[in-house]
C-alpha positions as CSV (number, residue, x, y, z in Angstrom):
1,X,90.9,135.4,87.6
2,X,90.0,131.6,88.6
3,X,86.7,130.5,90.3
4,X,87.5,127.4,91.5
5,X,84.1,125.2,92.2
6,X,85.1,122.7,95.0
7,X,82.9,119.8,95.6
8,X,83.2,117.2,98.5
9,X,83.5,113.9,98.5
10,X,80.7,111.0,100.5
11,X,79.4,112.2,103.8
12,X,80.7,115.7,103.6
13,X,80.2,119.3,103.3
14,X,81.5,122.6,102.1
15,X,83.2,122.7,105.6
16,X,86.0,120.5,104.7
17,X,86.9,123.2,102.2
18,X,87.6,126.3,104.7
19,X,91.2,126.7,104.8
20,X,91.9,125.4,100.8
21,X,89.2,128.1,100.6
22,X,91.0,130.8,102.6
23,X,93.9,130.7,100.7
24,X,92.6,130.2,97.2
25,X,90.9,133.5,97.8
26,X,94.1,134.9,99.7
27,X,96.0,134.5,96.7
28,X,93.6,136.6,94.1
29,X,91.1,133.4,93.3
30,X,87.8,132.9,93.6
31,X,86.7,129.9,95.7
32,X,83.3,128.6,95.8
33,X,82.7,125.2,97.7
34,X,79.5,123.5,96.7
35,X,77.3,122.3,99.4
36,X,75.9,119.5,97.7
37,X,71.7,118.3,98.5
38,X,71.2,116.6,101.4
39,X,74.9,116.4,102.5
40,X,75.5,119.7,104.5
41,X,73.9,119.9,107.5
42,X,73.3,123.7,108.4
43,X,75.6,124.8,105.6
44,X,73.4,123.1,103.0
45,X,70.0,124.8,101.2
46,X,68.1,121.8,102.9
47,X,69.5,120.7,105.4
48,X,70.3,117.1,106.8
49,X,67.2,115.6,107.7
50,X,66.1,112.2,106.2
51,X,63.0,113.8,104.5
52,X,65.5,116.2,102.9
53,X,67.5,113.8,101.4
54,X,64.3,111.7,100.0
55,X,65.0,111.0,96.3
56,X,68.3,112.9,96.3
57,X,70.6,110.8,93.3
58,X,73.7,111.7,91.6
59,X,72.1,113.4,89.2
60,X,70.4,116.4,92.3
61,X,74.3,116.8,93.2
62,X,75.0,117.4,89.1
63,X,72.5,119.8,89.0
64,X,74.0,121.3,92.4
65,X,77.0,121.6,90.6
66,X,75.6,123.0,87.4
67,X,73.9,126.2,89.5
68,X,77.6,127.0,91.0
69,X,78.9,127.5,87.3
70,X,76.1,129.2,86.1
71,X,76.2,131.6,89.2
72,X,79.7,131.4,88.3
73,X,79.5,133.1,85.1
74,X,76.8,135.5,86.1
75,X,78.8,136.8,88.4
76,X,81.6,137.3,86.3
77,X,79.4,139.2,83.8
78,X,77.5,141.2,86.3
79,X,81.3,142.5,87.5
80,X,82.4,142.7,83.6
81,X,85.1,140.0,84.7
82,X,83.3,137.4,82.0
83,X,86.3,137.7,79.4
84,X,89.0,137.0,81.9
85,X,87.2,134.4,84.1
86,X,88.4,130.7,83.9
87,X,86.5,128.4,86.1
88,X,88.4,125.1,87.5
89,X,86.2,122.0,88.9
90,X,87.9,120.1,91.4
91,X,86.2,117.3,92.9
92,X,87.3,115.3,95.4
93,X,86.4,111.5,96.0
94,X,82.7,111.1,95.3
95,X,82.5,114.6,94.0
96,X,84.4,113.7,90.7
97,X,80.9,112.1,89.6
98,X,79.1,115.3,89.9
99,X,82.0,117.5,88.8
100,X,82.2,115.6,85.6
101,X,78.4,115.2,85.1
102,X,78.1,119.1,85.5
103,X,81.0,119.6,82.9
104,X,79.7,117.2,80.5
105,X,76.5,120.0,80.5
106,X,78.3,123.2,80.5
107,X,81.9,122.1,78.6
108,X,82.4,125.6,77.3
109,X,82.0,127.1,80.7
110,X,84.8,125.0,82.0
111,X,88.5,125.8,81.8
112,X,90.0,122.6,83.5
113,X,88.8,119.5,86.1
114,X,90.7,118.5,88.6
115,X,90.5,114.7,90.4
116,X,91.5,115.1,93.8
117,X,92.8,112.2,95.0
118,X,89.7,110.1,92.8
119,X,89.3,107.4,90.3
120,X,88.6,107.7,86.8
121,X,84.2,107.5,86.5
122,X,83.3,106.2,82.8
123,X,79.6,106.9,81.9
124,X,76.9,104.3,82.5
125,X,79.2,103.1,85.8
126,X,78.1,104.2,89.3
127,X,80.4,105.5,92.3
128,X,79.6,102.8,94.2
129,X,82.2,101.1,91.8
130,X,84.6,103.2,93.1
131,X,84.3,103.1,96.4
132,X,87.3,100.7,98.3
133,X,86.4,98.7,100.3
134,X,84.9,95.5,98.8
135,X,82.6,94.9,101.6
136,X,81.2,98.3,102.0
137,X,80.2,98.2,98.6
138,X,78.7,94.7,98.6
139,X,76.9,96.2,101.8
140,X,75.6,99.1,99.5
141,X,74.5,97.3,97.0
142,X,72.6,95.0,99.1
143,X,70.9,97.5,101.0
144,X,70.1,99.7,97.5
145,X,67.9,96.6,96.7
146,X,65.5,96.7,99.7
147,X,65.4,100.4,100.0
148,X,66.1,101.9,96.7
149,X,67.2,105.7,95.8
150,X,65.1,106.3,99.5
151,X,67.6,104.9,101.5
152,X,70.9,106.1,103.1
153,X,74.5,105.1,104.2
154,X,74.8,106.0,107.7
155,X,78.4,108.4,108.2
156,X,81.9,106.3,109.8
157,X,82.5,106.6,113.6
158,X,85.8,108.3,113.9
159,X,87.6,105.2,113.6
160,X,86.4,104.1,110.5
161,X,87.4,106.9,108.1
162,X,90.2,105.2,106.7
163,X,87.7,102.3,105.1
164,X,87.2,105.2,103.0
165,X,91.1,106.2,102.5
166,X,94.1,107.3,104.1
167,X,93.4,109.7,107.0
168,X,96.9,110.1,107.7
169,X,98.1,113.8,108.2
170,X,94.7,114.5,109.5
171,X,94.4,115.8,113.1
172,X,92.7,114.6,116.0
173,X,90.8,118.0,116.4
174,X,90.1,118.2,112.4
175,X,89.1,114.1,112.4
176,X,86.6,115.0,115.6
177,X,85.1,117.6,113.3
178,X,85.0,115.6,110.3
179,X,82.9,113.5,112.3
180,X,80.8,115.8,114.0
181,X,79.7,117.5,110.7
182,X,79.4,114.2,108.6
183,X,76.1,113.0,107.2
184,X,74.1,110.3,106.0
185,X,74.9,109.1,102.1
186,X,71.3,109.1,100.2
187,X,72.1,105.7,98.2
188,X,70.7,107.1,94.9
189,X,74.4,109.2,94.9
190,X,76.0,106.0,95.0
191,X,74.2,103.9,92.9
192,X,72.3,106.5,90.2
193,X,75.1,105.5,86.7
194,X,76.6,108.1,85.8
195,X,75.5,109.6,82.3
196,X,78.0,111.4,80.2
197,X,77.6,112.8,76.4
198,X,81.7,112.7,75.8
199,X,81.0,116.8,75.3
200,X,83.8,117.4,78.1
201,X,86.3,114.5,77.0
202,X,88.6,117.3,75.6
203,X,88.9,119.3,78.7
204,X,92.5,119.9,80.3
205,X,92.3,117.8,83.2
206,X,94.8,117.2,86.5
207,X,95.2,114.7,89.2
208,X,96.3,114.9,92.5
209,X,97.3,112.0,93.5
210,X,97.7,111.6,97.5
211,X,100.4,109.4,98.3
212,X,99.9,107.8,101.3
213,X,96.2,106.7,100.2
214,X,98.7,104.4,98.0
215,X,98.3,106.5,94.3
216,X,101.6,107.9,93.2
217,X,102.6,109.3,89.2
218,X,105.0,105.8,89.1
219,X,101.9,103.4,89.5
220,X,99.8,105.3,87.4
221,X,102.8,105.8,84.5
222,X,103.1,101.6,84.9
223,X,99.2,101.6,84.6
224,X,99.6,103.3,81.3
225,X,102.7,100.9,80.3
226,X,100.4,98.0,80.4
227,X,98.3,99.2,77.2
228,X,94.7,99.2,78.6
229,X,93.2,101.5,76.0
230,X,90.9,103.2,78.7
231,X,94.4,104.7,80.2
232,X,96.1,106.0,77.4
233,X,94.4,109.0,77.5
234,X,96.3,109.7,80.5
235,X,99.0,110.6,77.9
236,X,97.3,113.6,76.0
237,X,99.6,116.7,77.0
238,X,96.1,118.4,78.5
239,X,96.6,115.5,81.4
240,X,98.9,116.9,84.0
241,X,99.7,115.0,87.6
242,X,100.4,116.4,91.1
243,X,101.4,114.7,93.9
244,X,100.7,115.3,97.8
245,X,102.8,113.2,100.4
246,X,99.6,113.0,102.6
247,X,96.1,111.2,103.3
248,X,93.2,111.2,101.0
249,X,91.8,114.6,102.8
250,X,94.0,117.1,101.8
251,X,92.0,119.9,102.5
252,X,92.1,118.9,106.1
253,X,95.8,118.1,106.4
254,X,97.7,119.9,104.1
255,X,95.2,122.9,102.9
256,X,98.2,125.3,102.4
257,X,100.0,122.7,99.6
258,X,96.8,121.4,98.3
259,X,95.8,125.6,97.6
260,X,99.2,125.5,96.2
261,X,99.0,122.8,94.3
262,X,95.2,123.7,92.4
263,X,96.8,127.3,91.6
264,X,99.5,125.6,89.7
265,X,97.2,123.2,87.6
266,X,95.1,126.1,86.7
267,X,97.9,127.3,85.1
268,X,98.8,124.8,83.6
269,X,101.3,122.8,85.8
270,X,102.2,119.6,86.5
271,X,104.1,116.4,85.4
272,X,102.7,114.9,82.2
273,X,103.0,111.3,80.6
274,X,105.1,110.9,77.8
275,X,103.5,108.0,75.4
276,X,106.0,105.4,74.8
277,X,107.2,105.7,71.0
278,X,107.9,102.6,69.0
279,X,111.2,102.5,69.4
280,X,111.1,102.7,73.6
281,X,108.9,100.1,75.0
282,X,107.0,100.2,78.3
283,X,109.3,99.3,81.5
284,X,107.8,95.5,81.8
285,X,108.7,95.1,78.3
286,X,111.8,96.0,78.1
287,X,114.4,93.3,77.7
288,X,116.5,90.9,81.1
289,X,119.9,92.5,80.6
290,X,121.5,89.3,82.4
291,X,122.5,86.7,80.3
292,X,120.7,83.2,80.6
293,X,120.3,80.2,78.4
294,X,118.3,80.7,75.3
295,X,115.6,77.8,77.1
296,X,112.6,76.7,75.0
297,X,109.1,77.5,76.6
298,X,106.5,74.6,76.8
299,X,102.8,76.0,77.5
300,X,100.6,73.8,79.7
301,X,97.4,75.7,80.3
302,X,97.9,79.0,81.8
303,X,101.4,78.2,82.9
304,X,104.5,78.3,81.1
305,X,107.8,75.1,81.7
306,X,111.3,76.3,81.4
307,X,112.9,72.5,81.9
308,X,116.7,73.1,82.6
309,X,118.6,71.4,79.5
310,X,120.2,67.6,79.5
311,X,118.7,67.4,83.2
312,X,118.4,63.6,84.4
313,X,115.7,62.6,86.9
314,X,113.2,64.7,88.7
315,X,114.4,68.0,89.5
316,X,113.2,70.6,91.9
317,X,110.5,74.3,90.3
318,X,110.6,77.5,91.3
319,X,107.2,79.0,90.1
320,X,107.4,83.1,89.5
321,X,104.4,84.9,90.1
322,X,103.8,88.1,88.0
323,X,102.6,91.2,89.6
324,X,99.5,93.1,89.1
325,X,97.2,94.4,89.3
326,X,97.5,93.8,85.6
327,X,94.7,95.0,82.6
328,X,93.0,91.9,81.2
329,X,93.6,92.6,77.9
330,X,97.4,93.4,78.0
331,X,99.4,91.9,75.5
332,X,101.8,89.7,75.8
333,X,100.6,88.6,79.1
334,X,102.4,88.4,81.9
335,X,104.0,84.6,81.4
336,X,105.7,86.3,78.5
337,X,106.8,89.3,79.9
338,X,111.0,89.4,79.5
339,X,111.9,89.3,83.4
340,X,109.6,86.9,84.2
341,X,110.5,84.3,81.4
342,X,115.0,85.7,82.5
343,X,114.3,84.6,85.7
344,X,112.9,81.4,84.7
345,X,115.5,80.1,82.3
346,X,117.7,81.6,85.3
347,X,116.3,78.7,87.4
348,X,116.8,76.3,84.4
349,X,120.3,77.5,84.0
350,X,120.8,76.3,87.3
351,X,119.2,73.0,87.1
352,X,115.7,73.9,87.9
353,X,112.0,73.9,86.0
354,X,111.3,77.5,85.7
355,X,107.6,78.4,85.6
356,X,105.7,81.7,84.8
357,X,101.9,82.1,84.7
358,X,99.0,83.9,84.2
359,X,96.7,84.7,86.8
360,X,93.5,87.0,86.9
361,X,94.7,90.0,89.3
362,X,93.3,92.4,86.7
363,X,92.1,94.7,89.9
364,X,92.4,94.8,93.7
365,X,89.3,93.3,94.0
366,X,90.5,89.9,92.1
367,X,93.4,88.9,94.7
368,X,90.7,85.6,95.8
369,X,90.7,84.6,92.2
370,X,94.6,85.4,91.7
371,X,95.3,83.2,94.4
372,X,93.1,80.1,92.9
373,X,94.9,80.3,89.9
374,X,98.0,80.2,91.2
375,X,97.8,77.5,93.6
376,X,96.4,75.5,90.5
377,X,99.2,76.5,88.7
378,X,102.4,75.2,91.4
379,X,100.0,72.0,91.5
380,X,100.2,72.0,87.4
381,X,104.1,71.9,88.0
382,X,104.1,69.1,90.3
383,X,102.5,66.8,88.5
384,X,105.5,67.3,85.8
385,X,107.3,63.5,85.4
386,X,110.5,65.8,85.2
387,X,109.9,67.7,88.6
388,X,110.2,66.7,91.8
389,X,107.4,67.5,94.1
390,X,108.4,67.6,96.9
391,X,111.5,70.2,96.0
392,X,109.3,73.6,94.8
393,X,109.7,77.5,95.6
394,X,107.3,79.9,94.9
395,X,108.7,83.4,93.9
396,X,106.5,86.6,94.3
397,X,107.1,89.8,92.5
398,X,105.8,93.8,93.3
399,X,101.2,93.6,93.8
400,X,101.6,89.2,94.2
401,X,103.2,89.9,97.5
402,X,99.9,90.1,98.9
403,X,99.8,86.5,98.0
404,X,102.7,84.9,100.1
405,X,100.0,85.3,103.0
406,X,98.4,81.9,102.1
407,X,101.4,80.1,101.5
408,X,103.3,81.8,104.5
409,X,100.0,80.8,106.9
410,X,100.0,77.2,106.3
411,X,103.2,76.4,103.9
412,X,102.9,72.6,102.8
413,X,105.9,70.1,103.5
414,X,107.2,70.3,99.7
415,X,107.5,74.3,99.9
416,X,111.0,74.6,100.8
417,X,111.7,78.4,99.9
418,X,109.0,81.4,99.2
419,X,111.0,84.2,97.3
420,X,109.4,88.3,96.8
421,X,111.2,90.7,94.8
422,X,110.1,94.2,95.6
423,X,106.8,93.2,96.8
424,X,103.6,94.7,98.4
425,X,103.6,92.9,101.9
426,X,100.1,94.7,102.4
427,X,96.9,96.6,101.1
428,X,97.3,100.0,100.2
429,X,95.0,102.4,101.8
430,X,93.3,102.6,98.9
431,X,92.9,99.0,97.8
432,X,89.9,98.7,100.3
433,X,91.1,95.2,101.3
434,X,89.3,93.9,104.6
435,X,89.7,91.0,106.4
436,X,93.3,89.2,107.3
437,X,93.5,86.8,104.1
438,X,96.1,88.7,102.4
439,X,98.0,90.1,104.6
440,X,101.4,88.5,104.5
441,X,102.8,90.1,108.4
442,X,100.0,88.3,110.2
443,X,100.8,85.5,108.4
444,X,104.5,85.0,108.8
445,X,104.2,83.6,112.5
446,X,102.7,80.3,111.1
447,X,105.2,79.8,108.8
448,X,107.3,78.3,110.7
449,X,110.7,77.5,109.7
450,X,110.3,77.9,106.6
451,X,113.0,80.1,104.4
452,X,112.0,83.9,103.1
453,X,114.3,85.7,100.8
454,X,113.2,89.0,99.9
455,X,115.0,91.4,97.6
456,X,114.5,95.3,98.6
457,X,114.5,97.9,96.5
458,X,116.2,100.7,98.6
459,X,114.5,103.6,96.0
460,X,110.9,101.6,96.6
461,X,108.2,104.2,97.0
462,X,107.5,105.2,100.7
463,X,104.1,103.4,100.7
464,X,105.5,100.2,99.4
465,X,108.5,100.1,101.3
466,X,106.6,100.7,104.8
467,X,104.9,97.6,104.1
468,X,108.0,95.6,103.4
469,X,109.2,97.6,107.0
470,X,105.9,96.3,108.8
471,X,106.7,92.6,107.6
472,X,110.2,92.3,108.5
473,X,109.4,93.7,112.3
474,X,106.7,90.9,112.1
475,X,109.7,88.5,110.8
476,X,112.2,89.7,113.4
477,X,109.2,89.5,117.0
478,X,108.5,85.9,115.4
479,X,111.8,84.6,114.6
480,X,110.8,84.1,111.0
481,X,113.7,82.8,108.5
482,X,113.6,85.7,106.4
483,X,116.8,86.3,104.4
484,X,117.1,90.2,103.0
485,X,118.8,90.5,99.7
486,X,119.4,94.6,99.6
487,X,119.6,96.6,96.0
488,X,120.1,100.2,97.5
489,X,120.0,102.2,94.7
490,X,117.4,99.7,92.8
491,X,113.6,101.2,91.6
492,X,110.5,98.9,91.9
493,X,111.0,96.7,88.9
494,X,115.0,97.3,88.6
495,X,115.7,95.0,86.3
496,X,114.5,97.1,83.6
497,X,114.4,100.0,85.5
498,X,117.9,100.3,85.9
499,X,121.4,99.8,84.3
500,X,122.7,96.7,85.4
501,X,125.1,96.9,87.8
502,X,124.6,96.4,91.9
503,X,121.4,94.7,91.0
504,X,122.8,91.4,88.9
505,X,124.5,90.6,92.3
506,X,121.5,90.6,94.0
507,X,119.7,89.2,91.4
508,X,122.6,86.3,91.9
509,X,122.1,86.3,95.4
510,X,119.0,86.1,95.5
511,X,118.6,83.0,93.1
512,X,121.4,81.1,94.8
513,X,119.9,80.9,97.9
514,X,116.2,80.4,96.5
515,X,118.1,77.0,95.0
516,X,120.6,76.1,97.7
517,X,117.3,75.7,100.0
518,X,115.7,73.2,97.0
519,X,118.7,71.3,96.8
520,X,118.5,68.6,99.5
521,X,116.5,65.4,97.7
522,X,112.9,65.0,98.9
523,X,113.9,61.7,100.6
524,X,116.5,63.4,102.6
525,X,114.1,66.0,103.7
526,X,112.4,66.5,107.0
């Protein structure tokens, strides 16, 4: 038999675990929700008041955490079920930082942990670092200061649930609830480190990734790819993944699947991760199947000239942007990486400076300091003697989408084209992105006249490919120039992904027009 110890994530209490709860114990488990200090309201052993949830830290919800296994396992023996009795933590959201603080104490009691639909805690780092959205947590922090482990977060209105993820799938009735029942955050939760020994590193662990909160096996698989060191343990064969096509509460939208879903990884289930042997390298690294001219690199700074060959005078740039987010210590970095530098001596092949760069998206939260570097990198280009600056196209791939919104807002005189290849044309739910910087659909009804080509990848994940769908209806209201190149049966990142076939005339497509639209001289133009 499996007890399986659910604990909640912020602002919530063992009532968002009724039906998963139901059905665990339906089908022959044990379920035991964990109502977690100062969180519950009636259902909790002190209730919700603010005097309750005085001093209350990460490490109270631990050692709530710590009683449900132990009464766990003396239930088990007082039934003589001890022997056969495996016990599975899930946490979800917030809850991951108690669940693996409480396995880190009782590792042998534990048969698996399971991260519903949460990031990846490393000891000595709070949750407040994983919470999404960048101003909320700059508000915490702020407000941690002046009242310390004392204070509190005050619960979202019903509206402002999804600052905290996805509440798609959720009903109106089960989002009222949510609300009704929610309660303050004591800030010590949020801002207490997190303290772990390593005792539970070896545990079988599984993630259940919700979709439409913007997580999916792909992005995490091209995570790994990248080589940060902290993700390759995502590779052991103890590491399994599930995936729910839903919002980041699962127990509230889809408990029947999600009860489903936690039977199966106590069993064992799940996709895993295959490491990449020598001989197969990562997707990003594998090599441009088209061929292009064999053009020497020159490295200025950060950025990386592809000068087409033999070429007289000042000729026109297109500047490829690299995706991300992208580890900080991955290596080669991105300028190097084989599409980027084929597309580049595409453009040179064609009579144009090709340009790659390096920029600092190396998280969600870096898209300001992204876009810095690359507006001093297309301003490094310029000031070439062999380019023509008043002829340049800027060309976005995949996470950089989110970076046409500048450009696209107020594009400059000598930006005759903006290109995106299977871009990100807005935050994920999960990103925690606020404001309307980066938000490229806003955008596009400044930008005027000037020319959009974007190549779609028809087998794009659903959460990508309903923000490319959100752009071009912004495109078609505001009469925006936007050009579609299609590749239906291309994956995000085709061009390694796939054989080459229908997407080398898209590819071709797509680079003829970038060009034809940089081909008028600067003192022909406007």
């Amino acid at each position: 038999m499996t007890a399986f110890i659910l604990v909640p994530g912020v602002f919530t209490g063992v009532h968002v675990w009724e039906e998963t709860a139901a059905r665990l114990t339906g089908a022959g488990a044990e379920a035991r929700p964990v109502a977690l200090t100062g969180l519950d309201g009636s259902h909790g052993p002190v209730g919700s008041s603010g005097a309750a949830r005085s001093g209350v830290g990460l490490e109270t919800h631990i050692a709530d955490v710590v009683r449900a296994i132990d009464s766990a396992v003396s239930t088990a023996v007082a039934t003589g079920r001890a022997a056969d009795r495996e016990i599975v933590l899930v946490g979800h959201d917030y809850g991951i930082h108690p669940v693996l603080g409480a396995a880190d104490r009782r590792a042998e009691r534990v048969a698996r942990v399971v991260y519903l639909d949460a990031g990846m805690p490393r000891d000595g780092v709070p949750a407040l670092a994983a919470v999404p959205d960048q101003a909320l947590r700059e508000q915490v922090r702020k407000r941690a200061g002046v009242e310390g482990a004392d204070g509190e977060l005050a619960p979202p209105d019903r509206d402002e649930w999804r600052r905290w993820g996805s509440t798609e799938g959720v009903s109106a009735a089960a989002l009222d609830r949510l609300t009704a029942l929610a309660a303050p955050q004591p800030l010590g939760t949020l801002c207490q480190p997190l303290r772990l020994t390593g005792a539970a590193a070896a545990l079988p662990t599984t993630a259940v990734l919700c979709t439409a909160n913007g997580a999916s096996v792909e992005m995490v698989r091209r995570l790994v790819g990248f080589g940060d060191p902290a993700l390759q343990v995502l590779t052991d064969p103890r590491v399994t993944f599930f995936e729910l096509p839903t919002g980041h509460w699962p127990m509230l939208s889809c408990p029947d699947e999600l009860a489903e879903v936690l039977l199966r990884a106590a069993a064992g289930g799940g996709q895993r991760l295959e490491p990449a042997g020598p001989a197969e390298p990562p997707a990003h690294l594998r090599p441009f199947r088209l061929k292009v001219p064999e053009v020497p690199r020159e490295r200025r700074e950060h950025v990386d000239l592809y000068p087409p060959p033999g070429a007289e005078g000042r000729v026109p740039a297109v500047v490829f942007v690299h995706g991300g987010p992208v580890p900080a210590g991955a290596r080669p970095t991105p300028r190097e990486w084989p599409t980027l530098v084929g597309y580049a001596r595409y453009a040179a092949g064609r009579g144009a400076v090709g340009a790659t760069l390096d920029h600092r998206l190396h998280d969600v939260a870096d898209y300001e300091c992204a876009a810095a570097d690359v507006a001093a990198a297309v301003e490094l280009v310029r000031a070439d003697p062999r380019v023509d600056p008043e002829r340049i196209a800027l060309w976005f791939f995949s996470g950089s989408g989110l970076l046409t919104a500048d450009w696209l807002a107020a594009p400059p005189a000598w930006l005759r084209c903006l290109a995106a290849t299977y871009p990100v044309l807005a935050p994920l739910p999960n990103w925690g992105l606020t404001g309307n910087r980066f938000r490229p659909a806003e955008a596009l009804p400044h930008a005027g006249a000037l020319p959009v080509v974007l190549t779609r990848a028809g087998l794009e994940s659903p959460e990508i490919a309903a923000t490319v769908q959100t752009f071009l209806a912004a495109g078609k209201e505001c009469g925006a120039a936007v050009e579609v190149v299609d590749v239906p049966n291309g994956h995000h990142g085709f061009e390694t992904a796939d054989p080459v076939g229908e997407w080398q005339a898209a590819v071709d497509r797509a680079m003829h027009s970038v060009l034809a639209h940089l081909t008028v001289p600067s003192s022909a133009a406007g």
